[in-house]
C-alpha positions as CSV (number, residue, x, y, z in Angstrom):
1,X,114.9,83.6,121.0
2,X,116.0,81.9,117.9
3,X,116.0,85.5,116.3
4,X,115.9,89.2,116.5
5,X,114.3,91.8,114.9
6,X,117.8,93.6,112.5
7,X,116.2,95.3,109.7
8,X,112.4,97.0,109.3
9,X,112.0,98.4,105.8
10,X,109.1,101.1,106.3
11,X,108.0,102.7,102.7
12,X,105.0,105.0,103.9
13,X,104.1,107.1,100.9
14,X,100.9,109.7,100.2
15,X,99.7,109.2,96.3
16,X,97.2,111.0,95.6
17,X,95.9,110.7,92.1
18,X,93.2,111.3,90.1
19,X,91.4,107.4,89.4
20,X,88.8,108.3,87.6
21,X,89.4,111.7,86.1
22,X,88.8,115.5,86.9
23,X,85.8,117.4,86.1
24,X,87.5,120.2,86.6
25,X,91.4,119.9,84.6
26,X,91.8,119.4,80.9
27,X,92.3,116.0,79.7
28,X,92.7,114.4,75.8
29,X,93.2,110.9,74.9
30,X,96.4,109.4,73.2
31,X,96.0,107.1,70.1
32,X,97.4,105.7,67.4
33,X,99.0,102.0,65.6
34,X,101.9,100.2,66.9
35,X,103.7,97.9,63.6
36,X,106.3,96.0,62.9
37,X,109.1,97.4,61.8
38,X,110.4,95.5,59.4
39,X,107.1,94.4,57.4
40,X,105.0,97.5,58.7
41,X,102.0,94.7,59.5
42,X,100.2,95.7,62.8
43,X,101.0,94.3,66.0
44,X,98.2,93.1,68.0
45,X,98.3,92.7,71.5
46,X,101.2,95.0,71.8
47,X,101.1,96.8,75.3
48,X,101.0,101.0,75.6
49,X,101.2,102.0,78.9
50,X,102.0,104.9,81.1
51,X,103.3,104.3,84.5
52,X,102.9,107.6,86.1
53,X,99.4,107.1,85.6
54,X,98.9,103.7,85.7
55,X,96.8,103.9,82.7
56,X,97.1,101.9,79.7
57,X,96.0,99.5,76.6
58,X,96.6,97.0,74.5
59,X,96.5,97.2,70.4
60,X,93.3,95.8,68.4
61,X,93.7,93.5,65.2
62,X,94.4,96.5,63.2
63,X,97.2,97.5,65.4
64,X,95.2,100.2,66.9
65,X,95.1,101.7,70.7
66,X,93.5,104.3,72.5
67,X,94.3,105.3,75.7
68,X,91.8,108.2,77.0
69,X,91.1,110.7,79.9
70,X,94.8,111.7,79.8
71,X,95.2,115.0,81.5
72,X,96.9,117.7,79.9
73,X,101.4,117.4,80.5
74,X,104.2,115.2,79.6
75,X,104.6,111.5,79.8
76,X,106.8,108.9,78.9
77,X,105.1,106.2,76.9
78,X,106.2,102.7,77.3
79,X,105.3,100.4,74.1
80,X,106.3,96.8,74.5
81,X,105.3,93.1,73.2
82,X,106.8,89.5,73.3
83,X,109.7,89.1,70.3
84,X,110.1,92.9,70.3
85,X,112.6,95.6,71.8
86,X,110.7,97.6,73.8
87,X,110.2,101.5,73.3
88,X,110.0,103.8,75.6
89,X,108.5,107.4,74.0
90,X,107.8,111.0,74.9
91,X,104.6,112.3,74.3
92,X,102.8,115.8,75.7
93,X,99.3,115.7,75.7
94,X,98.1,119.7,74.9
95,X,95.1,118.7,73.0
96,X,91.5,117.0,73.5
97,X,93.5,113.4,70.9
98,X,97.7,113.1,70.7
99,X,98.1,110.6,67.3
100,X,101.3,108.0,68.1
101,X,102.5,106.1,65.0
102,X,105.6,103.6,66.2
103,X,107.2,100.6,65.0
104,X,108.9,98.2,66.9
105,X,112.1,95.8,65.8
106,X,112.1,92.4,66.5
107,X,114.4,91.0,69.3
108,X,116.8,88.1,69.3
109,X,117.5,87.4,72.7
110,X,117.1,84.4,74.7
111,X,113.8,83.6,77.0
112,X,115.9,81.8,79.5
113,X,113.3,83.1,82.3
114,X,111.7,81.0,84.7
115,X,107.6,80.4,85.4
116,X,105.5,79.3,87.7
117,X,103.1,77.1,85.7
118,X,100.0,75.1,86.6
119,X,99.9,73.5,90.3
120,X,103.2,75.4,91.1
121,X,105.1,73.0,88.3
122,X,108.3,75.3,87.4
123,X,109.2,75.7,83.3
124,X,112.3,77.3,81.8
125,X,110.1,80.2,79.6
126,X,111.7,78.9,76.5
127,X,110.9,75.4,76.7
128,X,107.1,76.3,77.2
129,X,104.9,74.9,74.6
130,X,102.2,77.8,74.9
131,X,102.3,81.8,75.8
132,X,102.9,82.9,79.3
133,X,103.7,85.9,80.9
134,X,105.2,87.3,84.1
135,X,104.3,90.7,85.4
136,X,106.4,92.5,88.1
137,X,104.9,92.1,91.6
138,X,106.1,95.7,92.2
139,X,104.0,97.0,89.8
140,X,101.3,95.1,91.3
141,X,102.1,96.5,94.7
142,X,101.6,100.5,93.5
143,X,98.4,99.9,92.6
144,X,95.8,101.4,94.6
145,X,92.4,101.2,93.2
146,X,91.2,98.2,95.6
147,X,91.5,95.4,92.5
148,X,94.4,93.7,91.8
149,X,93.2,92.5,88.3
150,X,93.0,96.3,87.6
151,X,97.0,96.5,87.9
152,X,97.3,93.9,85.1
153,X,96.1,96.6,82.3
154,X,98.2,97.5,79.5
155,X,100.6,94.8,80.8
156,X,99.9,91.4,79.7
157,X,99.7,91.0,76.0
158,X,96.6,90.1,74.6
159,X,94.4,90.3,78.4
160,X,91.5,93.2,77.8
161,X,91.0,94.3,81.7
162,X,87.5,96.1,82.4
163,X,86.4,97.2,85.1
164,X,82.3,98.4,85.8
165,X,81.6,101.6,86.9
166,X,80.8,102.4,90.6
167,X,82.7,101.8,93.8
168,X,84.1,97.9,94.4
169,X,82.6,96.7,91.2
170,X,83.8,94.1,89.0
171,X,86.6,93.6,87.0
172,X,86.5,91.7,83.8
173,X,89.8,89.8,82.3
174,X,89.3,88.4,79.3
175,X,92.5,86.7,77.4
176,X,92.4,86.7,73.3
177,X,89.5,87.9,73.4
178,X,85.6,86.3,73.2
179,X,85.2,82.2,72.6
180,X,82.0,82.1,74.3
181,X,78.6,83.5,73.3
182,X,76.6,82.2,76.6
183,X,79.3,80.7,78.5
184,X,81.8,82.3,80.9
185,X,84.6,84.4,78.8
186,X,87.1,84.9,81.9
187,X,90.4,83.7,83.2
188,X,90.9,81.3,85.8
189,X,92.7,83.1,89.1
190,X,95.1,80.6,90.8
191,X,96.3,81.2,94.1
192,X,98.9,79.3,95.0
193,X,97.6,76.4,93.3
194,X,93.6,77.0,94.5
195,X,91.5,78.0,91.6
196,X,89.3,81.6,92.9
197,X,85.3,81.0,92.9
198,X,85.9,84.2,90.7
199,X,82.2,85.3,89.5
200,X,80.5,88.3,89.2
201,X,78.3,88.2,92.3
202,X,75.3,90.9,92.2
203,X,71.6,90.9,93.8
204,X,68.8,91.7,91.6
205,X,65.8,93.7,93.4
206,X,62.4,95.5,92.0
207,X,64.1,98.7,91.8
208,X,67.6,97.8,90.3
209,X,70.6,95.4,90.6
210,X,73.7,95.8,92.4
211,X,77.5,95.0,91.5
212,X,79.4,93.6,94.6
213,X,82.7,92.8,93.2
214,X,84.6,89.6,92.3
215,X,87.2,88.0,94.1
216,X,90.0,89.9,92.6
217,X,89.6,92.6,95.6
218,X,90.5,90.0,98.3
219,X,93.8,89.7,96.9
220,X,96.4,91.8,98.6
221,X,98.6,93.2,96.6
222,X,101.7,93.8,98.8
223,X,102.1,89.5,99.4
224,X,102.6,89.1,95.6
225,X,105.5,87.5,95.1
226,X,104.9,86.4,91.4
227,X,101.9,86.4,88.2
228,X,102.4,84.3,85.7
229,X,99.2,84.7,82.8
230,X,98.7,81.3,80.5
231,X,97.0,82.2,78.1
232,X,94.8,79.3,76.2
233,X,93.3,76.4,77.0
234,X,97.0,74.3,76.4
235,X,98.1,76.4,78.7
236,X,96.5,75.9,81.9
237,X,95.1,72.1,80.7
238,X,95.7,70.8,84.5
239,X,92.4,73.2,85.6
240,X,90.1,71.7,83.4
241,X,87.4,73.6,81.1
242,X,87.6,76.2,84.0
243,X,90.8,77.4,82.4
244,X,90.0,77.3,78.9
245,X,90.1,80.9,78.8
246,X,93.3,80.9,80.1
247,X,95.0,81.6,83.9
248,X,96.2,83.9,85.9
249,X,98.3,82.4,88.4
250,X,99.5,84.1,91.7
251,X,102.2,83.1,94.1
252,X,102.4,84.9,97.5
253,X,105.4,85.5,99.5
254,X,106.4,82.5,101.6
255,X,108.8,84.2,104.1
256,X,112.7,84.2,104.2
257,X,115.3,82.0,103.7
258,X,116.7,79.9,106.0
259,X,119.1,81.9,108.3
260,X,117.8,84.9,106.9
261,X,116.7,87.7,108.8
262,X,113.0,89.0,109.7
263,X,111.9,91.5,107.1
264,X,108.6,94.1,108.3
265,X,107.5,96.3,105.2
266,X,105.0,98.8,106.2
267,X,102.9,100.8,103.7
268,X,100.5,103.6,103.6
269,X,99.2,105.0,100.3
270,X,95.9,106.9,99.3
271,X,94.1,107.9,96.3
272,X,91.4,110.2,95.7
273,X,89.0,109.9,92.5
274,X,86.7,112.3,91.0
275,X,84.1,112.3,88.2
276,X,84.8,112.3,84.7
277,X,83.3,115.2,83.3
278,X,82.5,113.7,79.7
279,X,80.2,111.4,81.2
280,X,77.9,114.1,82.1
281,X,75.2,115.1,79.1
282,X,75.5,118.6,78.0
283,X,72.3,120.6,79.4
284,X,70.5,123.1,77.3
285,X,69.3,125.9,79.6
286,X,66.9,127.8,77.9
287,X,63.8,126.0,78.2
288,X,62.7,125.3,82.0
289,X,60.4,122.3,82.9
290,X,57.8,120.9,80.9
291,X,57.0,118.9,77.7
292,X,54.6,122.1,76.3
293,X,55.5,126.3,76.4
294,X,53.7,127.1,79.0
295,X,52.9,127.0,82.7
296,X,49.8,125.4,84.4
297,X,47.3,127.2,86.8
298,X,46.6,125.3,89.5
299,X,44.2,126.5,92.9
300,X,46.2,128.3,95.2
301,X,46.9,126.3,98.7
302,X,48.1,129.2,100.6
303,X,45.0,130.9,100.9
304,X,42.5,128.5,99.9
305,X,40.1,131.3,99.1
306,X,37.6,129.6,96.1
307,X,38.4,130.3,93.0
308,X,42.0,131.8,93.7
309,X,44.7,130.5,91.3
310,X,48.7,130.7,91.0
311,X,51.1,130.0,88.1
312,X,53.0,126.8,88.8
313,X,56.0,125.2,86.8
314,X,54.7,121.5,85.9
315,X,56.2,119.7,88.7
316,X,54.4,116.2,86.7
317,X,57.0,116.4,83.8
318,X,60.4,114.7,83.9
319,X,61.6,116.8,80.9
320,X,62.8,120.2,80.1
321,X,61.5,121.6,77.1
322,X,58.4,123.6,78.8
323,X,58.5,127.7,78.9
324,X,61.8,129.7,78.2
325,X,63.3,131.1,80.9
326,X,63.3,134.4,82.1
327,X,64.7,135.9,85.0
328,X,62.1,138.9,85.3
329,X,59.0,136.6,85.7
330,X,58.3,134.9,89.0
331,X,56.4,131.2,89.1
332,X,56.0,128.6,91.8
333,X,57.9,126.1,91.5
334,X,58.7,122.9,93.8
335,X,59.8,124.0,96.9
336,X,57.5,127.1,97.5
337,X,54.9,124.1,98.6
338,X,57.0,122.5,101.1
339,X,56.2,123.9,104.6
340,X,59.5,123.7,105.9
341,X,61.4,125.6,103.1
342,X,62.7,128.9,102.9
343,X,60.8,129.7,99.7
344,X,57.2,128.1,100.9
345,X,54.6,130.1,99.3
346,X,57.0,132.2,97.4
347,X,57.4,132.4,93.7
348,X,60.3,132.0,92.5
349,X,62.5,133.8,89.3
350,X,62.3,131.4,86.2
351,X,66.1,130.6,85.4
352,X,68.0,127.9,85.0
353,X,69.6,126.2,87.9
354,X,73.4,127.3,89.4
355,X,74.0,123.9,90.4
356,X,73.2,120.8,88.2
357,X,73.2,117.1,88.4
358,X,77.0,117.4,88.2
359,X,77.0,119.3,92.3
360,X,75.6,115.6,92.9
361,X,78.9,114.0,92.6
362,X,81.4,114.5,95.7
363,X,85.3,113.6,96.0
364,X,86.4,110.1,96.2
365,X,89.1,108.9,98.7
366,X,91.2,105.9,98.9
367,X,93.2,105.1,102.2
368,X,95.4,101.9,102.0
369,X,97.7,100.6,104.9
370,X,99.3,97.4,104.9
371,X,101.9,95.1,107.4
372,X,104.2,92.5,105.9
373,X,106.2,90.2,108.4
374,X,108.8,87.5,106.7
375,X,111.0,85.6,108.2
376,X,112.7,82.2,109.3
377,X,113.0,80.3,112.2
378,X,115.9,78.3,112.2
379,X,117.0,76.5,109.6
380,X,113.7,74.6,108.8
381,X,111.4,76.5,109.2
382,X,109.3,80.0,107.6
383,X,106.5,82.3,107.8
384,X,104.6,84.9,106.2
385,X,102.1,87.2,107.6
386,X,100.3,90.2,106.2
387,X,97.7,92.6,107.1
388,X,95.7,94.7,104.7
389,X,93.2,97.2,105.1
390,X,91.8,99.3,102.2
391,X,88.9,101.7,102.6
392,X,87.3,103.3,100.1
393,X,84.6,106.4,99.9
394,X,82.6,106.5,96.4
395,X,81.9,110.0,94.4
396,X,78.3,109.3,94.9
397,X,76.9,110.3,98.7
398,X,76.6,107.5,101.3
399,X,78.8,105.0,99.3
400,X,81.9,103.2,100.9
401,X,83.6,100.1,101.2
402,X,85.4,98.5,104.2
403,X,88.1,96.0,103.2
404,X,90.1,93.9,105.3
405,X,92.5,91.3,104.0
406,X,95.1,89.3,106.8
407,X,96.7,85.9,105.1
408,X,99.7,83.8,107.0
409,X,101.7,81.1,105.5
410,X,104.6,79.0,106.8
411,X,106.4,76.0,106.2
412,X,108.7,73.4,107.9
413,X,111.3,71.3,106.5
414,X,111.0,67.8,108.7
415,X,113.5,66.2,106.7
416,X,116.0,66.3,103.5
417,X,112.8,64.9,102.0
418,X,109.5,65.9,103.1
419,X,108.8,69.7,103.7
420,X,104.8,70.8,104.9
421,X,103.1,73.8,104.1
422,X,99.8,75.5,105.1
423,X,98.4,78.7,104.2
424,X,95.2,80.5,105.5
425,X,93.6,84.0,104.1
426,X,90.8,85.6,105.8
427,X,89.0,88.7,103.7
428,X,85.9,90.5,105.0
429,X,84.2,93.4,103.0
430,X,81.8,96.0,104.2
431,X,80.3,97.9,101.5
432,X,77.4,100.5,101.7
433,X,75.8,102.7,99.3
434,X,77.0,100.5,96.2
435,X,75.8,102.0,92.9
436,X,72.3,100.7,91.1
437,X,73.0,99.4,87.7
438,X,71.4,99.5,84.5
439,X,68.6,101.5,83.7
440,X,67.6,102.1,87.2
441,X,71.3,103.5,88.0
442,X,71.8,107.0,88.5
443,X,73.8,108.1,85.4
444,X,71.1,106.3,83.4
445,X,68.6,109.0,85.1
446,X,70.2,112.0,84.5
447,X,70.9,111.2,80.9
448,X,67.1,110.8,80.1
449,X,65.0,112.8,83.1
450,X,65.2,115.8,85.1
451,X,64.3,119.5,84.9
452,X,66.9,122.1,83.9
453,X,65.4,124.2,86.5
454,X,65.7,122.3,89.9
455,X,69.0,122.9,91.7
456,X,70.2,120.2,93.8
457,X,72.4,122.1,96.4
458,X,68.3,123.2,97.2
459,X,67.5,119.3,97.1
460,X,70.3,118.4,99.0
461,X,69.4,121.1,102.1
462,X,65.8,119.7,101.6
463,X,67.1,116.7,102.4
464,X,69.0,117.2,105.8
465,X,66.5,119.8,106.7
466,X,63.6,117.7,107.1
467,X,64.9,113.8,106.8
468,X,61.5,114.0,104.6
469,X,61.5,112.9,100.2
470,X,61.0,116.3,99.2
471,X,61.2,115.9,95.8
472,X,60.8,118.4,92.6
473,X,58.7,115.5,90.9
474,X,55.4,115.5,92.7
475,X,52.0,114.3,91.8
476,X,49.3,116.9,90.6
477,X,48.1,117.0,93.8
478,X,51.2,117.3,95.4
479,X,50.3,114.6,97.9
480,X,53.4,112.3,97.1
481,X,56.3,111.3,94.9
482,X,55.5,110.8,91.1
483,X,58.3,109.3,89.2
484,X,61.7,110.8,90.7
485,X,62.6,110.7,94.1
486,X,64.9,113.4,96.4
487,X,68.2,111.9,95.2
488,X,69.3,112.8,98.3
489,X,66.5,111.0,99.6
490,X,67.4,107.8,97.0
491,X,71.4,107.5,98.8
492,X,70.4,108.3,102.6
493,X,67.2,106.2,102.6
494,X,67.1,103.7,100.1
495,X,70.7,102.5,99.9
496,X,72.0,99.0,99.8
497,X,74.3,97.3,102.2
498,X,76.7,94.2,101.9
499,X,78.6,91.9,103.9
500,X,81.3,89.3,102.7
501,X,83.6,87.1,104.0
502,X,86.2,84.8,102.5
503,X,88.2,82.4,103.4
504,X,90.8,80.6,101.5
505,X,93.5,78.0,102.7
506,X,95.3,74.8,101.6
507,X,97.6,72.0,103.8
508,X,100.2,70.6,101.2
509,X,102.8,68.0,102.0
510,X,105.8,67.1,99.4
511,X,107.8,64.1,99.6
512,X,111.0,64.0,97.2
513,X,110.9,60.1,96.9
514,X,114.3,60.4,94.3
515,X,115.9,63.4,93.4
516,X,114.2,63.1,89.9
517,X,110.7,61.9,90.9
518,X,108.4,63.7,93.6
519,X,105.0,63.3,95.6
520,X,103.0,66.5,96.2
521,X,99.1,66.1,97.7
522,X,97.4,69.1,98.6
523,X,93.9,69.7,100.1
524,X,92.7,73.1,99.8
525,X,89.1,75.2,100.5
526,X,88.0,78.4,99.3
527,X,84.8,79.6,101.0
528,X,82.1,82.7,100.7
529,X,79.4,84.0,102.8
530,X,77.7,86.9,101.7
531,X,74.9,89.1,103.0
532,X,73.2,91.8,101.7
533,X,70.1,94.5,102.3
534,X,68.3,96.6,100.3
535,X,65.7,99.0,101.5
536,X,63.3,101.4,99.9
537,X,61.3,104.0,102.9
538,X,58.2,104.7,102.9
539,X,57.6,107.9,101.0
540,X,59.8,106.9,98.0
541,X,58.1,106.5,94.5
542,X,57.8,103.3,94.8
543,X,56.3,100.9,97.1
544,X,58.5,100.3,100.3
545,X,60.6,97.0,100.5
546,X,63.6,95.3,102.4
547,X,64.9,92.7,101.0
548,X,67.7,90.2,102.2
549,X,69.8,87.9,100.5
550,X,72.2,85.4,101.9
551,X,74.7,83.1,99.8
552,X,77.1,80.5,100.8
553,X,79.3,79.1,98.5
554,X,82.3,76.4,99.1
555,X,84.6,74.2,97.0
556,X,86.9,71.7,98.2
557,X,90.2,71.0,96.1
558,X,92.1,67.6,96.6
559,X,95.3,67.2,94.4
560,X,97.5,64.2,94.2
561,X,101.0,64.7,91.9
562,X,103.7,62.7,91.0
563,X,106.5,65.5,89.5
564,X,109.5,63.8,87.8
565,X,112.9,65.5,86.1
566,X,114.8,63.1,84.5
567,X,118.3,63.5,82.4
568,X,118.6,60.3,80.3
569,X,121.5,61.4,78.7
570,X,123.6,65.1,78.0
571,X,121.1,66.1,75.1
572,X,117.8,64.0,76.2
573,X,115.9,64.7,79.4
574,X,112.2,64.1,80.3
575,X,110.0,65.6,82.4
576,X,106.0,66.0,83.6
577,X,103.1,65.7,85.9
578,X,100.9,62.7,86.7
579,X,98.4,63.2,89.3
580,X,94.5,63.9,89.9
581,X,92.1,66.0,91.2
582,X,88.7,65.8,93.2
583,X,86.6,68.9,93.1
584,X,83.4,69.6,94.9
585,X,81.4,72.6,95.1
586,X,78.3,73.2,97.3
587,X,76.4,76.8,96.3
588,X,73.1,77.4,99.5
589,X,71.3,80.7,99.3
590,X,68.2,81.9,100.5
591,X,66.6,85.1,99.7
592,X,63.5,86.9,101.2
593,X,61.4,90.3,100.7
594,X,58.6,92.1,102.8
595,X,55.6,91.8,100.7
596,X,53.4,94.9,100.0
597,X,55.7,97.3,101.8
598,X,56.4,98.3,105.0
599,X,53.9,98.7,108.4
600,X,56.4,101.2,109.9
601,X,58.7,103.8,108.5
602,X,62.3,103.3,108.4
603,X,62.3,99.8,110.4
604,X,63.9,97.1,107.9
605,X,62.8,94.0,109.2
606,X,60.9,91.2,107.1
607,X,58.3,91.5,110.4
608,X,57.7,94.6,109.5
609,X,55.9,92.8,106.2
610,X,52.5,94.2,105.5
611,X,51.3,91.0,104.3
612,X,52.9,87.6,104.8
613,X,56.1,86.0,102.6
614,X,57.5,83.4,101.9
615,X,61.5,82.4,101.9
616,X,63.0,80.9,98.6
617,X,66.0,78.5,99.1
618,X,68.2,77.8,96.5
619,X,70.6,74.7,96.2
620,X,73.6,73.3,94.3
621,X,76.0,70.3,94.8
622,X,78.7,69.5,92.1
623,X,81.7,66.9,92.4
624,X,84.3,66.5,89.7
625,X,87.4,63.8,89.3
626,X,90.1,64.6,87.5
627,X,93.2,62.9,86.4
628,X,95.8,64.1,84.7
């Protein structure tokens, strides 16, 4: 063998943190204005993290940050910008909002740092002619909430990172904030030279839309070798209008040195995240179901004898400001007309429920392991190779994500000259249970409907009892669903699923024709295929539906660059990049839905269409030349 195995670094580590925020423990938020020193003007853009946490934010135009769902302790707070000494505070949070005035002095020292710039081109930092930043890949690496863009919070300098709500959504990086009222506001992500397909892909049904994620998950995080962020459009010019919101540009590791040693890093890390109790409306509970004060009489089903009546809570009404409640009077209320329930034909004591829309949400968990390999072979040659997997189970029932992430890289020297590179990354993710959006989304539900009276620990057994919608919002007749569904019945039964895979990879070949003047070409691909379901049963609401939708997407990157270096003279040297670029893009999707609901129950199938559909295609071809 032309080597051996001489050193294994294994870091396995269990972090479990709170992502998202306890219900339960006491949390405040942390703001205040970050100036300079020596005129007292606000700095904006100035970063304010916390690393323990891995929470943070950057300062406003009036010098302003707030930095919230702290829980209660002591933390050291790290405020930092470029030009200025970085501070590093205490602060104890003991309060529901911790005010932090600080200043911060200018600094004199040299920029002498190196950067990876557009297409891989190398800068001295000092010589650039526009911003750019580095982050640590080790930072990068600790992060565990399944995004990489998320790890760039509170550390780049003017870069507002958002991310949606809900399991595997979205993350939003916008640099300097808005320039676009219609257009796209985000930064361009660079992978080793191949621009991301980096939109916010989501499938829009009857009953709601789903977020699915953008491509910022298939990174993985623990083959980061460097992040550069360009901000502007002079910054990343080579990209095109694609980048005039700026870049984010990522280099992965590339293996060892020549004669160096094989290096295996194994990690193992997890995570678990829990709701955030302040997004939950405060409930009154004194008035029970209802939009009057008083009950309704309706003929009693039990005995059917003509003429015999019970009092009934108003199971019609999605609102809670019917009778007071009162624990010494008895009324029947949802589930005393379900046969299969423990209080069928019962009434019931009016109270307020013991377990509320908050029981709904469970525990989070994260799980991430990952394999590094780096090494050499001989003297010309390296490799890379990582495996990543990530899984992820949501707060909300039946939600999780599968994510799988494995990306190899070498490169051979054939001579003093020309040295060959190729890189290939393969990322497939499973999700399930993903969280409706918008007004259809379940927070949006719980903020405006609902009865103060139902409990959902009794929906939930419901539920798994009988595999049947049996819901606290029936019709008057009690024949079927009126507005609300079993939530229960809503994540088990009408649930969305998702399939995506993504593959990214370049060939690149580099011929140093003088030792001041070099030829680079490059091909490179980044393609998506996506899949995904949505169902609604029969017995929901609504009418029953399955709907499918599949979307290809592919661009092709060719890159031709002529590099040169050259010292005239001691003081005068000259340097740049001549090249072009051929870009083509092909988007095919097709999407298709049953049409007037479903023949049989529970079979998802556009067979099982009551009436006949039909199957929209979409199609998009784009080609771009470039030169540079």
């Amino acid at each position: 063998m032309f080597y051996k195995l001489t050193r294994v670094i294994i870091s396995v580590g269990f972090i479990f943190t709170v992502l998202i925020g306890n219900a339960m423990a006491q949390s405040g938020t942390i703001k205040g204005t970050i100036t300079n020193k020596k005129t007292s003007k606000a700095i904006i853009g100035a970063n304010v993290y916390i690393k323990s946490l891995n929470k943070g934010a950057v300062t406003d135009e009036n010098g302003d940050f707030t930095i919230k769902n702290v829980p209660y302790g002591t933390y050291t707070l790290k405020i930092s910008y470029i030009g200025y000494k970085p501070k590093k505070i205490k602060v104890t949070v003991n309060k529901k909002s911790i005010t932090v005035e600080q200043s911060l002095s200018s600094s004199i020292s040299k920029l002498g740092n190196v950067v990876v710039t557009a297409y891989g081109v190398k800068e001295q930092e000092n010589q650039l002619t526009y911003s750019a930043q580095k982050v640590n890949p080790e930072d990068v690496a600790s992060n565990s909430t399944g995004n990489v863009l998320n790890s760039l919070s509170g550390r780049v300098a003017g870069l507002q990172v958002k991310q949606a709500s809900g399991i595997g959504s979205s993350v939003s990086t916008i640099l300097r904030g808005y320039s676009s009222i219609t257009g796209s506001n985000q930064a361009l992500i660079v992978v080793d030279g191949v621009p991301y397909i980096n939109n916010y892909p989501s499938v829009n049904t009857d009953y709601g839309s789903f977020d699915l994620g953008n491509s910022g998950v298939d990174i993985n995080s623990n083959n980061i070798k460097s992040i550069t962020v360009l901000k502007g459009p002079a910054a990343a010019a080579l990209y095109g209008s694609r980048a005039s919101n700026g870049a984010i540009l990522i280099q992965t590791k590339k293996g060892a040195p020549a004669g160096e040693r094989v290096h295996v890093t194994v990690k193992s890390s997890g995570g678990i995240s829990l709701l955030d109790g302040s997004t939950i409306p405060k409930y009154q509970h004194k008035y029970g179901a209802g939009y009057v004060n008083s009950f309704q009489k309706i003929a009693n089903p039990f005995t059917k004898v003509p003429g015999d009546s019970i009092i009934a809570a108003r199971y019609q009404a999605d609102a809670s400001w019917g009778p007071a409640f009162d624990p010494n009077k008895k009324v029947y209320q949802w589930d005393a007309f379900y046969k299969d329930s423990p209080n069928y034909g019962k009434p019931t004591p009016w109270v307020a429920a013991k377990h509320g829309p908050r029981y709904f949400f469970g525990t989070g968990v994260n799980l991430d392991n990952s394999l590094n390999i780096n090494g050499a072979i001989g003297d010309s040659s390296y490799y890379s190779l990582g495996y990543n997997q990530k899984n992820q189970w949501g707060i909300l029932p039946n939600s999780r994500i599968k994510n799988y992430k494995l990306n190899f890289k070498t490169g051979y020297h054939v001579n003093k000259k020309l040295t060959v590179t190729t890189s290939a990354n393969f990322t497939k993710v499973n999700g399930i249970g993903r969280p409706r959006r918008g007004y259809d989304s379940y927070m949006s539900v719980i903020r405006q409907f609902g009865e103060t009276n139902v409990d959902y620990k009794a929906q939930k057994e419901a539920y798994f009892r009988s595999k049947q919608n049996e819901s606290w919002n029936m019709t008057a007749d009690r024949t079927g669903v009126l507005y609300d569904n079993n939530p229960y019945w809503d994540r088990y039964q009408n649930y969305e699923s998702d399939e995506r895979k993504h593959f990214t990879g370049y060939a690149k070949a580099k011929y140093d024709i003088l030792s001041w003047l070099s030829l680079t070409a490059r091909t490179a691909i980044d393609y998506n295929n996506q899949f995904v379901e949505n169902r609604v049963n029969v017995g929901s609401a609504y009418t029953s539906q399955y709907t499918r939708d599949r979307t290809q997407t592919s661009e092709f990157n060719t890159d031709f660059l002529l590099n040169y270096n050259k010292q005239i003279t001691e003081r005068l040297s000259v340097d740049g990049v001549v090249g072009a670029n051929f870009r083509r893009r092909h988007i095919t999707g097709i999407n298709a839905s049953t049409n007037g609901g479903l023949s049989i129950p529970g079979l998802y199938s556009l067979a099982n269409s009551v009436s006949s559909i039909t199957y929209p295609r979409s199609l998009s071809d784009k080609a771009d030349l470039t030169y540079y």
